[in-house]
MARKEVEX-731468 format. One record per residue: residue in three letters; x, y, z of N, C-alpha, C, CB in turn. Coordinates in steps of 0.05 Angstrom, whole numbers, padded with zeros to 5 digits, always signed. Glycine has a CB too. Layout:
! MARKEVEX-731468
ALAXYZXYZXYZXYZ;...
! end
This chain:
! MARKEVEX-731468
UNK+00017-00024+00000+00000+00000+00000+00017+00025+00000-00019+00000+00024;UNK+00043+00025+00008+00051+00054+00012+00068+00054-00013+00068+00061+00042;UNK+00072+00037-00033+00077+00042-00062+00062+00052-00080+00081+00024-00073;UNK+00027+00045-00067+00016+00052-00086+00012+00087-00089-00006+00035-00084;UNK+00000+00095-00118+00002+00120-00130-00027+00135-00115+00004+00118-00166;UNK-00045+00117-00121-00076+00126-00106-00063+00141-00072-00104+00088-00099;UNK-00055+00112-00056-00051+00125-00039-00026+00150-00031-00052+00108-00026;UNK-00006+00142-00045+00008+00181-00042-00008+00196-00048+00032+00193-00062;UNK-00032+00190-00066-00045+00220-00073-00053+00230-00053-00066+00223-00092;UNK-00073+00207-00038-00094+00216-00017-00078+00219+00008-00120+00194-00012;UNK-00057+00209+00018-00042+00210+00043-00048+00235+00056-00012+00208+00040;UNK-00034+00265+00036-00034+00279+00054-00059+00292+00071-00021+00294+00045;UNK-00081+00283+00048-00108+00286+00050-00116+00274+00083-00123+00269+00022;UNK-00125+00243+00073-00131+00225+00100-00116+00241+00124-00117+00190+00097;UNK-00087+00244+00125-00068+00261+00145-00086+00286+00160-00039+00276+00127;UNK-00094+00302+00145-00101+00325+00146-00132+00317+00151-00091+00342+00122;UNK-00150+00305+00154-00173+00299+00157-00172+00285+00195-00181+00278+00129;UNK-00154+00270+00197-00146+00257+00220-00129+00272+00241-00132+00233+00210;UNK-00120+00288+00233-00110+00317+00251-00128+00330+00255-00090+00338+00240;UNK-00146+00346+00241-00172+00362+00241-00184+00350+00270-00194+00357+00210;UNK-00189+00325+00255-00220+00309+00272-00212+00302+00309-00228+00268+00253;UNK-00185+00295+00305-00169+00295+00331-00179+00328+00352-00131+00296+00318;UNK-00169+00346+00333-00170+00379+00349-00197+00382+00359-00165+00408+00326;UNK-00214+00378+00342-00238+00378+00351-00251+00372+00367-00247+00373+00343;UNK-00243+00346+00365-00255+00336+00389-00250+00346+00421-00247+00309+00388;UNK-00227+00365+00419-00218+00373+00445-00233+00402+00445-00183+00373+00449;UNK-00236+00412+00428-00237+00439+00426-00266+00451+00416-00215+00446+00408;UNK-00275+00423+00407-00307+00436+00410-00320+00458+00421-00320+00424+00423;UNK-00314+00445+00456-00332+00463+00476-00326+00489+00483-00334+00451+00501;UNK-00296+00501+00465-00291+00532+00475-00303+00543+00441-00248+00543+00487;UNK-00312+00529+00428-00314+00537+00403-00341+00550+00406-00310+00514+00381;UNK-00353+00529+00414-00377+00528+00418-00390+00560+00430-00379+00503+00437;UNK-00373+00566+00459-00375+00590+00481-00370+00615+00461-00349+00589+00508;UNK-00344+00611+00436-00334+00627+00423-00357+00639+00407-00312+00616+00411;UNK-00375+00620+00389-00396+00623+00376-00423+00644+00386-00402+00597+00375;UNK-00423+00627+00408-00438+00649+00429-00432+00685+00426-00426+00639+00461;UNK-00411+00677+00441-00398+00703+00450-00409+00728+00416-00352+00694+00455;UNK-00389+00713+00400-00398+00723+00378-00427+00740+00363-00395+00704+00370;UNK-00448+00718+00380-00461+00726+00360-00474+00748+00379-00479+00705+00346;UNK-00478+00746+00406-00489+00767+00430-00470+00789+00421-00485+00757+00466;UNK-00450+00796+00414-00438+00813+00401-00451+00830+00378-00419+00799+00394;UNK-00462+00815+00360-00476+00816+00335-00492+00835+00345-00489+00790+00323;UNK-00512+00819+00365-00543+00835+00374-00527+00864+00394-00571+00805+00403;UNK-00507+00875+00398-00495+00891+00407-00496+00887+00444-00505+00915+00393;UNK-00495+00856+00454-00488+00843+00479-00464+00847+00482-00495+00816+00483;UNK-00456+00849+00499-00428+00837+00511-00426+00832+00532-00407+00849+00510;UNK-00418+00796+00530-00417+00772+00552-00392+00763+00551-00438+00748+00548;UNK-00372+00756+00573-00352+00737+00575-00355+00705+00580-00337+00747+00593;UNK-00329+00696+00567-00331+00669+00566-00340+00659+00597-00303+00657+00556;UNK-00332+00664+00611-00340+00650+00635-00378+00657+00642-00316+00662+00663;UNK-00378+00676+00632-00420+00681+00637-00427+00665+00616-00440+00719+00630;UNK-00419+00667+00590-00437+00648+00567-00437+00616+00576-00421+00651+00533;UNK-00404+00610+00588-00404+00574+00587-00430+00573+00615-00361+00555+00599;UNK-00429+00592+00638-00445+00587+00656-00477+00586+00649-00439+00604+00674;UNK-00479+00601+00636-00508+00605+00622-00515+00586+00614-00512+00621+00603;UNK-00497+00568+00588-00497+00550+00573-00506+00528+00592-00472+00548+00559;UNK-00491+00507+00615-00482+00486+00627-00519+00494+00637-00449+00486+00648;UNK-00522+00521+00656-00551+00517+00674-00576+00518+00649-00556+00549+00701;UNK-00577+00526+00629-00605+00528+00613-00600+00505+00588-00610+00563+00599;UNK-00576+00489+00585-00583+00472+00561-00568+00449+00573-00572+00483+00528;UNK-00556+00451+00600-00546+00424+00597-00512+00421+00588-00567+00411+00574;UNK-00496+00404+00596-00463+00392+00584-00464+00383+00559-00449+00366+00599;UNK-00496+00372+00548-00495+00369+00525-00490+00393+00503-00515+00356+00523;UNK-00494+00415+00513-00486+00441+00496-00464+00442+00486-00485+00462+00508;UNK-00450+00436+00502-00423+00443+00499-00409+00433+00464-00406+00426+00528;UNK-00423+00409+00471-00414+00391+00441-00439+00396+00411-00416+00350+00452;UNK-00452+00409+00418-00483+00412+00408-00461+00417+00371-00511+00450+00429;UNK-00469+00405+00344-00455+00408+00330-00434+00400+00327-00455+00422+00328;UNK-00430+00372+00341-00405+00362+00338-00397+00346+00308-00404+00342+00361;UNK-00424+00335+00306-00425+00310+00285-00414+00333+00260-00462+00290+00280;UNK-00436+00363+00253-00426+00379+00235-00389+00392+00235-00447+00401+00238;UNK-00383+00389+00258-00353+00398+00266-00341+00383+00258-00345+00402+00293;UNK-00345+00348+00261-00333+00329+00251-00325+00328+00215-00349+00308+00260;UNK-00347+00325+00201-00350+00331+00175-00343+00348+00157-00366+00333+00172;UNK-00335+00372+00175-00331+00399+00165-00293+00387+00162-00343+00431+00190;UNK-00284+00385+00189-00250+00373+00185-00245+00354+00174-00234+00366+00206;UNK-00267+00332+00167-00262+00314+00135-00251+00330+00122-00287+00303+00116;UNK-00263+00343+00115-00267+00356+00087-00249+00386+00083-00303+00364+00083;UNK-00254+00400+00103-00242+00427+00101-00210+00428+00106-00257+00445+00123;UNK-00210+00420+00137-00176+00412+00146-00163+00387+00126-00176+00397+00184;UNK-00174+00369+00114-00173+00341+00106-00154+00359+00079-00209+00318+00101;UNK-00174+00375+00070-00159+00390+00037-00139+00413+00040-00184+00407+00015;UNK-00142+00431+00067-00125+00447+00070-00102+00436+00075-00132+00461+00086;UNK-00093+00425+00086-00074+00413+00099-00061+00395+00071-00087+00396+00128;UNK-00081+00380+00065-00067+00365+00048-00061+00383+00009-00087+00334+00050;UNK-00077+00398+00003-00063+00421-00015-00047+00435+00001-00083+00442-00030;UNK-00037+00444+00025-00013+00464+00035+00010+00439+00025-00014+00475+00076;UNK+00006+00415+00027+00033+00396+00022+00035+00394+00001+00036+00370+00032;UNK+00017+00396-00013+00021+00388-00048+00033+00413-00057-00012+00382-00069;UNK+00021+00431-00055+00029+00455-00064+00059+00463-00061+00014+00474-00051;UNK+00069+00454-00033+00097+00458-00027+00112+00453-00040+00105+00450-00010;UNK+00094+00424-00051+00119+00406-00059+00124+00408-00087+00114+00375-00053;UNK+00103+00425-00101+00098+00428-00120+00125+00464-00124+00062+00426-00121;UNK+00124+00472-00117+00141+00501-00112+00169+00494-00103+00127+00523-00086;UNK+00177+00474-00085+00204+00469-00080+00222+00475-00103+00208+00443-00071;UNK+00248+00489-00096+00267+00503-00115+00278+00470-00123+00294+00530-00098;UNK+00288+00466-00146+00294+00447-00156+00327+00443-00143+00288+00450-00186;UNK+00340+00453-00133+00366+00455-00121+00355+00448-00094+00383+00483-00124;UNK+00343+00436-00078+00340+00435-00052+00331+00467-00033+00368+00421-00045;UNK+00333+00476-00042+00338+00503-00024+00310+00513-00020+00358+00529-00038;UNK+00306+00507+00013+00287+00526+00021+00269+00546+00010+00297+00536+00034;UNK+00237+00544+00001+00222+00556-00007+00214+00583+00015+00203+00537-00016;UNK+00224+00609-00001+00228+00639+00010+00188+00640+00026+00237+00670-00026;UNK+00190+00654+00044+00166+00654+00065+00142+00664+00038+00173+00684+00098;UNK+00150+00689+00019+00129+00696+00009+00114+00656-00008+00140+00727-00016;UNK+00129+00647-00018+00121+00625-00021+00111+00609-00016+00127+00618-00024;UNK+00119+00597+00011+00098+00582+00033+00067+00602+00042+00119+00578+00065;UNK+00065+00627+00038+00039+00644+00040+00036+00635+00026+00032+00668+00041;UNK+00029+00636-00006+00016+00640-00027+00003+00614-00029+00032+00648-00049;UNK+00021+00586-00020+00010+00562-00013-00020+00565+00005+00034+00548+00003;UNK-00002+00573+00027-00028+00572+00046-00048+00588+00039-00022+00579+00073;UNK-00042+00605+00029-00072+00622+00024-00085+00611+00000-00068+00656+00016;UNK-00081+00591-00015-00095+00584-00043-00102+00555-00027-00073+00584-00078;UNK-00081+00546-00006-00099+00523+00005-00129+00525+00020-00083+00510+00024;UNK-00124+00542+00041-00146+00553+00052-00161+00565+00037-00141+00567+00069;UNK-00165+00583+00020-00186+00594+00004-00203+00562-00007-00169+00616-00024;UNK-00194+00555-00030-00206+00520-00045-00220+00507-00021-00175+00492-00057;UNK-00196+00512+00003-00218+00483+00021-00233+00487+00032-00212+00466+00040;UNK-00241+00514+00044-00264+00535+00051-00291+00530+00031-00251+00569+00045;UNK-00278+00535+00006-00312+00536-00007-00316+00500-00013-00316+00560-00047;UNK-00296+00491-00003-00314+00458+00004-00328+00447+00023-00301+00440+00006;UNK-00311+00467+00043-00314+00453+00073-00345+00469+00080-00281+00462+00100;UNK-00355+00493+00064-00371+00508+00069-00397+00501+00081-00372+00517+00052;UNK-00413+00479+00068-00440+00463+00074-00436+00456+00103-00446+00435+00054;UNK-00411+00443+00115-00416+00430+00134-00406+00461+00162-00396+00396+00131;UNK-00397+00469+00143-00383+00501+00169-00415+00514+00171-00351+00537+00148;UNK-00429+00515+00148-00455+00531+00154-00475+00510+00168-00468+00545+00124;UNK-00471+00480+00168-00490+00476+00189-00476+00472+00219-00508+00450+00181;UNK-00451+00472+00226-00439+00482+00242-00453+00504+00263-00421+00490+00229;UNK-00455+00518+00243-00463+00550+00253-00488+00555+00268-00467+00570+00228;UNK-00506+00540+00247-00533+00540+00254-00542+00522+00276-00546+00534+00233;UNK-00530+00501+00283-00537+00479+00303-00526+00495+00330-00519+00445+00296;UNK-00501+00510+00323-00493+00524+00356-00503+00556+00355-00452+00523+00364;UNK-00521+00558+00333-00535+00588+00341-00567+00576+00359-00543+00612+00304;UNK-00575+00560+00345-00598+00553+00351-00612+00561+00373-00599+00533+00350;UNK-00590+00550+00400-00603+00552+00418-00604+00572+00439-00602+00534+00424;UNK-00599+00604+00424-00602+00629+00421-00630+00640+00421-00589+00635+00398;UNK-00639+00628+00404-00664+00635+00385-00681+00638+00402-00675+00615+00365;UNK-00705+00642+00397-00737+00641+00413-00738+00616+00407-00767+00659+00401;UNK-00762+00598+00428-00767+00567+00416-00779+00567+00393-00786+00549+00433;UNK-00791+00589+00381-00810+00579+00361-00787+00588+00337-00846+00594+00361;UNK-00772+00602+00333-00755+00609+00311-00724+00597+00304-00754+00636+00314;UNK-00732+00561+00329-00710+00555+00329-00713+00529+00305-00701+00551+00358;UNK-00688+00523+00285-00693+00502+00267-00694+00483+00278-00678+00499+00250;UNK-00685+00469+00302-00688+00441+00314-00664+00425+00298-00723+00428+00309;UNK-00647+00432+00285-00618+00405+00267-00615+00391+00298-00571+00427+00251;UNK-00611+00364+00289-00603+00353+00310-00577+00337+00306-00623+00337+00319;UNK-00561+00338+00276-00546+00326+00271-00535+00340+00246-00555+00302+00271;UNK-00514+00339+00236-00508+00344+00211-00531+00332+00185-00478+00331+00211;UNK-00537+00315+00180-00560+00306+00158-00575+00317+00161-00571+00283+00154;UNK-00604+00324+00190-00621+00339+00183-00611+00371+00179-00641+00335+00203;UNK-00593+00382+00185-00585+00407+00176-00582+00406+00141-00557+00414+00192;UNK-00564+00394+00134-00575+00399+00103-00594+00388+00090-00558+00395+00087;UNK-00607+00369+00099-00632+00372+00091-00648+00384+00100-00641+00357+00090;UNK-00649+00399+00119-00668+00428+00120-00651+00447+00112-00681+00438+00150;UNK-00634+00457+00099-00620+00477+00086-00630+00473+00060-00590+00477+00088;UNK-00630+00447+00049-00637+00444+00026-00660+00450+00015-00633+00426+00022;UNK-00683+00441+00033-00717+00444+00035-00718+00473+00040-00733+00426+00062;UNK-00712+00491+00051-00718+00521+00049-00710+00541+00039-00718+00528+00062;UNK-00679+00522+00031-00664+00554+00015-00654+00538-00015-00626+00572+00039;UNK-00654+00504-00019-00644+00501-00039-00617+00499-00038-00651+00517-00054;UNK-00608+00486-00055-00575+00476-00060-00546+00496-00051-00572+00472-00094;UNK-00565+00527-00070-00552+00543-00059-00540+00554-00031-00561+00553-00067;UNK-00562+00554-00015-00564+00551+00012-00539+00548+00023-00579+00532+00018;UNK-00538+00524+00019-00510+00507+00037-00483+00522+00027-00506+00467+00029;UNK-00482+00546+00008-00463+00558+00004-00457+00586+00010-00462+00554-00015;UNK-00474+00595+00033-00491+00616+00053-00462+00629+00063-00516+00598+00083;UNK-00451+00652+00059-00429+00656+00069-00402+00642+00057-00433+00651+00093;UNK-00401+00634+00041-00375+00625+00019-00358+00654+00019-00388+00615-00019;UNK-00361+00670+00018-00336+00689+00018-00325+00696+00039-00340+00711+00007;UNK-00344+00704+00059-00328+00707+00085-00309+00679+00097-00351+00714+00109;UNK-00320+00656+00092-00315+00634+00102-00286+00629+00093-00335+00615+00095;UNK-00289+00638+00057-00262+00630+00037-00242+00651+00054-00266+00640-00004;UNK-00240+00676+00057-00225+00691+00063-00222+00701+00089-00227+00705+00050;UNK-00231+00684+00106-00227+00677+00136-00204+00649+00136-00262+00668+00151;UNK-00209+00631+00110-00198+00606+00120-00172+00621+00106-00212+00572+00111;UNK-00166+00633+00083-00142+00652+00068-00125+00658+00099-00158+00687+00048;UNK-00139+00673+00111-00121+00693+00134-00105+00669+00153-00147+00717+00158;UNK-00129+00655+00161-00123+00630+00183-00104+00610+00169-00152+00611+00192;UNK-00104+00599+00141-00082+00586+00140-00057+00598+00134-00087+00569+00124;UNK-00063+00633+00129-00035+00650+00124-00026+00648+00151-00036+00684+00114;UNK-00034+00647+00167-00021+00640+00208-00016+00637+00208-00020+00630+00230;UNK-00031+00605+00204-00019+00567+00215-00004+00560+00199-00041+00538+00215;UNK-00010+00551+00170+00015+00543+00156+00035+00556+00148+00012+00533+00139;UNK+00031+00572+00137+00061+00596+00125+00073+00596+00151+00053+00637+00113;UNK+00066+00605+00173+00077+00617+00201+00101+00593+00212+00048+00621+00227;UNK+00083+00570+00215+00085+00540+00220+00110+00528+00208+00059+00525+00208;UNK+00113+00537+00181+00134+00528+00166+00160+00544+00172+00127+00531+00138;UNK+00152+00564+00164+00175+00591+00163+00187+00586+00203+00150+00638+00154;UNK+00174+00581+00217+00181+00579+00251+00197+00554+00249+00151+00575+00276;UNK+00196+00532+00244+00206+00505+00239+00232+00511+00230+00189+00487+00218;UNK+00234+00521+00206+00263+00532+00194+00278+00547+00221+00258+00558+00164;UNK+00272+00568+00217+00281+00591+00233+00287+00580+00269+00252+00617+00229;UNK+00273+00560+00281+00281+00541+00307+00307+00524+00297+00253+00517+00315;UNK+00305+00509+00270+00321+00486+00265+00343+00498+00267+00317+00471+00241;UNK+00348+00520+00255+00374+00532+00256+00377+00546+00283+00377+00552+00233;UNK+00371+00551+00297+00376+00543+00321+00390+00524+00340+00363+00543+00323;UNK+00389+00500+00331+00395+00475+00344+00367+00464+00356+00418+00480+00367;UNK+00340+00476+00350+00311+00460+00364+00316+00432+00350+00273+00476+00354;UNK+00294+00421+00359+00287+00396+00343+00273+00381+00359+00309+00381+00332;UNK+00270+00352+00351+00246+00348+00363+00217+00355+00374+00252+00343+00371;UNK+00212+00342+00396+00185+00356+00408+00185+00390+00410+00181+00344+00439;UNK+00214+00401+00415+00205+00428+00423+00199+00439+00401+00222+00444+00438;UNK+00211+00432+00373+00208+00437+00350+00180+00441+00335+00222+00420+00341;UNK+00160+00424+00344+00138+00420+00333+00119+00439+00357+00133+00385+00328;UNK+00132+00433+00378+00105+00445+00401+00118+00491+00401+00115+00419+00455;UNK+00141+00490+00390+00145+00517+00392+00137+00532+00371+00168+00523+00397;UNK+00137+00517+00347+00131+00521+00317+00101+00530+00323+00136+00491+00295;UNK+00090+00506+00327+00057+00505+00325+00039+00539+00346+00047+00465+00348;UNK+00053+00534+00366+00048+00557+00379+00052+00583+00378+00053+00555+00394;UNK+00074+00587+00353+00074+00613+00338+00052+00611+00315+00104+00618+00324;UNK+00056+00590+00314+00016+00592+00286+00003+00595+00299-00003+00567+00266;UNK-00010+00582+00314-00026+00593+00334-00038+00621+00332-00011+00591+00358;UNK-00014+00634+00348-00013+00658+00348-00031+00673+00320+00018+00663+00351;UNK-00007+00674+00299-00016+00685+00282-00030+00682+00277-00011+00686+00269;UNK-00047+00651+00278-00072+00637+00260-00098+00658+00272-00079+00596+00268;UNK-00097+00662+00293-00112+00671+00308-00120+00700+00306-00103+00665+00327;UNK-00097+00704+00300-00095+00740+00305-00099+00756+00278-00061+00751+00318;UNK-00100+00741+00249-00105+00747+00234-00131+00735+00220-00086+00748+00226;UNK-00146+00723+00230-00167+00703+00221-00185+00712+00234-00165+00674+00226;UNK-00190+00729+00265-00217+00731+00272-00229+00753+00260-00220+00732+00299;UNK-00223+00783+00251-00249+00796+00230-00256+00779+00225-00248+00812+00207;UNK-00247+00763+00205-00258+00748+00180-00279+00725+00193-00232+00733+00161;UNK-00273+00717+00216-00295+00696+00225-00314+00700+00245-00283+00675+00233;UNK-00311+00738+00250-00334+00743+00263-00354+00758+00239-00326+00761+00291;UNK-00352+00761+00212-00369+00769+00197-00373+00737+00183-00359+00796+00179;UNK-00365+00726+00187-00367+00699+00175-00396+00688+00188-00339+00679+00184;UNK-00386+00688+00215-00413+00685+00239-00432+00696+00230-00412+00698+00268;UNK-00430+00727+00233-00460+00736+00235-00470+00730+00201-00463+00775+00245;UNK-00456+00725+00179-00471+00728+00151-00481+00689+00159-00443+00739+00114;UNK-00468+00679+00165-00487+00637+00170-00506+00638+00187-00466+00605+00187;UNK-00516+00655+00210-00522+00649+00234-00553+00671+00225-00494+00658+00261;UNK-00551+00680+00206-00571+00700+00195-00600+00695+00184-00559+00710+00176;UNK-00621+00699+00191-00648+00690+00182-00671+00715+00175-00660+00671+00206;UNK-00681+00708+00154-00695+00732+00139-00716+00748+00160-00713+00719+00111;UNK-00714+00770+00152-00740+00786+00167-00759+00780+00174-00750+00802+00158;UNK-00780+00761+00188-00809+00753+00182-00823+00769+00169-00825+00749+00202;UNK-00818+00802+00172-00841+00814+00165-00831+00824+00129-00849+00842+00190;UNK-00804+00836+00134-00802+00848+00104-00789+00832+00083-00788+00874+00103;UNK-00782+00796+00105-00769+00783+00080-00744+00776+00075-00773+00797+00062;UNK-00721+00802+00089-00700+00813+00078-00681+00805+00096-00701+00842+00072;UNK-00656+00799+00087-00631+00791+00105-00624+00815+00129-00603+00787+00084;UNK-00617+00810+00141-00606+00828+00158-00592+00842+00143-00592+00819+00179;UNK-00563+00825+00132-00541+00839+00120-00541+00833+00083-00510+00827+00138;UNK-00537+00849+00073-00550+00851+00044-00514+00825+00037-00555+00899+00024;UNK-00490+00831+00034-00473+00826+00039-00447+00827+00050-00476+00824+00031;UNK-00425+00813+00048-00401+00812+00073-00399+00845+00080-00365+00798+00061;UNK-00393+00857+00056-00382+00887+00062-00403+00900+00069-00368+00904+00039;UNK-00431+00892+00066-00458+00902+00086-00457+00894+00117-00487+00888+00073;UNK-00448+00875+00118-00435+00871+00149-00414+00887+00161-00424+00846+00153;UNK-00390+00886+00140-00374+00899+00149-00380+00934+00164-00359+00896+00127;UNK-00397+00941+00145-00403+00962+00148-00413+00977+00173-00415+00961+00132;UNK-00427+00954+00180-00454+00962+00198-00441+00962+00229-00484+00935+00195;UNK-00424+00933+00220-00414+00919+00244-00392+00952+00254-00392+00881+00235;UNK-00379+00969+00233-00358+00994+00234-00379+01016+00253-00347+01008+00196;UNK-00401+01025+00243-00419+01032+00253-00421+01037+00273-00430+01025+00250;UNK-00432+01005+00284-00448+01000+00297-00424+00999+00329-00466+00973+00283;UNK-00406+00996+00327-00385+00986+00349-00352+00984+00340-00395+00954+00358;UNK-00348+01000+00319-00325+01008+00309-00309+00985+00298-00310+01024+00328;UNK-00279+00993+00297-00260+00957+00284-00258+00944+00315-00213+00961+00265;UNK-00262+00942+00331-00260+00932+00357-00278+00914+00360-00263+00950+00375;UNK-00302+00923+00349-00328+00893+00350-00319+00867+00339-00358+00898+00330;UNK-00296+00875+00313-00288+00851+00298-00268+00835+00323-00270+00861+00267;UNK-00260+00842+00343-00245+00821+00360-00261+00825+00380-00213+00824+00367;UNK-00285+00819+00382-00297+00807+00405-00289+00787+00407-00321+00806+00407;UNK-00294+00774+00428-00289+00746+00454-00257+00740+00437-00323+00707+00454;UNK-00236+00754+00427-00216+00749+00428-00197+00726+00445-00213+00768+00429;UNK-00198+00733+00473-00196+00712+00486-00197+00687+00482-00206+00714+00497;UNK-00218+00686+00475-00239+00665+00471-00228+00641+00446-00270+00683+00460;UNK-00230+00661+00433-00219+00654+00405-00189+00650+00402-00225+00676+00387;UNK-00168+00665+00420-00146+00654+00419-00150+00629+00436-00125+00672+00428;UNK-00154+00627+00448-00162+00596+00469-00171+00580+00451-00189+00597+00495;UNK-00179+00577+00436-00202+00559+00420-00187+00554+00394-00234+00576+00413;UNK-00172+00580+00380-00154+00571+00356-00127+00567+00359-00156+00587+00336;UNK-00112+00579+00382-00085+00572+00374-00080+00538+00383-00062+00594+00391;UNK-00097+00529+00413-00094+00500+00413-00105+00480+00389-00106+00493+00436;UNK-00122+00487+00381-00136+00471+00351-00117+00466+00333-00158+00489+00332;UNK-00096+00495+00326-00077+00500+00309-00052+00477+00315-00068+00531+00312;UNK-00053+00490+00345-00022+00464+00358-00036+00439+00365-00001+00474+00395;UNK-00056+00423+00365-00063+00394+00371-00070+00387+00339-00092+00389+00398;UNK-00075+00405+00313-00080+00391+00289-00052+00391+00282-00101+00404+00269;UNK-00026+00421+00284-00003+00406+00277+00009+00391+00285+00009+00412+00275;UNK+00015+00383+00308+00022+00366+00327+00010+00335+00321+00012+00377+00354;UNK-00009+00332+00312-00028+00310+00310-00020+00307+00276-00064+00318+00320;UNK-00015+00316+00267-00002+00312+00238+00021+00303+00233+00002+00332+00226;UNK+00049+00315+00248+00072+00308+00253+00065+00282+00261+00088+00324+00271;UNK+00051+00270+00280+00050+00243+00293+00041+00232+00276+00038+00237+00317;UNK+00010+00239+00255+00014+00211+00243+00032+00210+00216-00017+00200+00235;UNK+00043+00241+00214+00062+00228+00187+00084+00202+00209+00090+00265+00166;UNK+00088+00207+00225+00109+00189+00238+00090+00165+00233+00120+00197+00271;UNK+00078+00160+00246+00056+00138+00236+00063+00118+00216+00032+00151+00224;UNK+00057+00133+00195+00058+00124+00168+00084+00115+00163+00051+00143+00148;UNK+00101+00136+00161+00130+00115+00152+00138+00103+00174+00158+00129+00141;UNK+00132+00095+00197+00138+00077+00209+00120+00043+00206+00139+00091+00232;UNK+00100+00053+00189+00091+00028+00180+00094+00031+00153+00062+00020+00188;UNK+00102+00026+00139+00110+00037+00115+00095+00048+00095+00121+00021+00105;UNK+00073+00057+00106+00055+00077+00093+00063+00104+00071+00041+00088+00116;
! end
């Protein structure tokens, strides 16, 4: 199997799908608070992480916490599964034919064309994401009830049509652009720049990752708090009409309404929630590439 051509193709893929799904699973429940935070933001609230998770635990229960998991799962098939695995192709595809280290603008351009593509894939399952952990926001009667990833797109599908499930594709694309300019460009370019150092090993991967982190974080949340409010969005009852006509109609309002400062709400939050995601999916990558060629995968 590790001769075969199918599987080099898909390796880095499967890799990057199995790192994703790993992070997640840990990181759900600040994602979850993060979402929150977000959207009470939106309605011009402002709540900290420790009032929303408390709120959360006494009115819905520990099951909250994970509420949207199955969609969280599906989404890092697919989204992390291609990002990750186009950031390797791509690399490998740009390496200077002399061996020599590919210059930082290079490793960006990777990451940002990886993240953009796997964004408008990963999109269907990020927008029922959204909706399963806005839900239980809502009034009872204006709430959709998803109880799983399947009935979410099939009620996305039944009310808005195919299109639907592609509800926020730009913010999403150029949120995942910024976030993989972080994590991977950052990720790479830190690795080099440690090695020569004398790092290596574990500290290598755990010091690397935690400078993406950083960045991933710090340049990705505008983009994923207009991301929020354009998925999490439901027509007027009375006149029909979206809240936000589009992204730069958000942008707008959101400038308005609570200046560039609204765009890093629950910051905190969000560094908590993305730089560990960032360091347990790279970290969890490094291990199973070890994996693999140690079974000769």
């Amino acid at each position: 199997m590790g001769d075969s051509a199918v599987w080099g193709a898909m390796k880095p893929f499967v890799t990057g799908s199995i790192s994703g799904m790993a992070a997640t699973c840990c990181i759900q429940p600040i994602d979850m608070v993060k979402v929150r935070i977000q959207l009470a933001a939106g309605s011009g609230k402002a709540e900290g992480p420790v009032t929303v998770a408390t709120n959360m635990l006494k009115n819905e229960g520990l099951g909250a916490m994970y509420k949207g998991l199955s969609a969280g799962l599906t989404r890092q098939v697919v989204y992390t599964g291609a990002r990750l695995g186009l950031f390797d192709k791509f690399t490998e595809l740009s390496k200077d034919p002399s061996g020599k280290p590919s210059g930082f603008a290079t490793k960006a351009l990777c990451a940002l064309s990886a993240g953009g593509l796997a964004a408008i894939m990963g999109n269907p399952a990020d927008l029922a994401l959204i909706r399963m952990q806005a839900d239980g926001m809502l009034p009872p009667a204006e709430r959709r009830g998803y109880t799983n990833v399947v009935t979410a797109f099939s009620g996305i599908l039944a009310t808005e049509g195919a299109a639907g499930l592609f509800a926020g594709w730009l913010p999403t694309s150029t949120r995942a652009m910024a976030l993989n300019f972080g994590m991977l460009a950052f990720n790479a370019q830190a690795k080099e720049v440690l090695q020569g150092v004398g790092v290596s090993g574990a500290p290598l991967t755990f010091g690397a990752s935690a400078i993406a982190g950083f960045f991933a974080s710090f340049f990705s949340l505008p983009f994923d708090f207009v991301k929020t409010q354009m998925q999490k969005q439901k027509k007027d009852p009375v006149t029909g009409e979206w809240q936000y006509k589009s992204s730069m109609d958000c942008v707008t309002k959101t400038l308005a309404e609570g200046g560039p400062l609204r765009f890093y709400a629950g910051f905190p939050t969000y560094y908590v929630r993305i730089a560990p995601h960032a360091m347990i999916t790279l970290i969890a990558q490094d291990q199973v590439k070890k994996f693999w060629k140690a079974n000769g995968l």
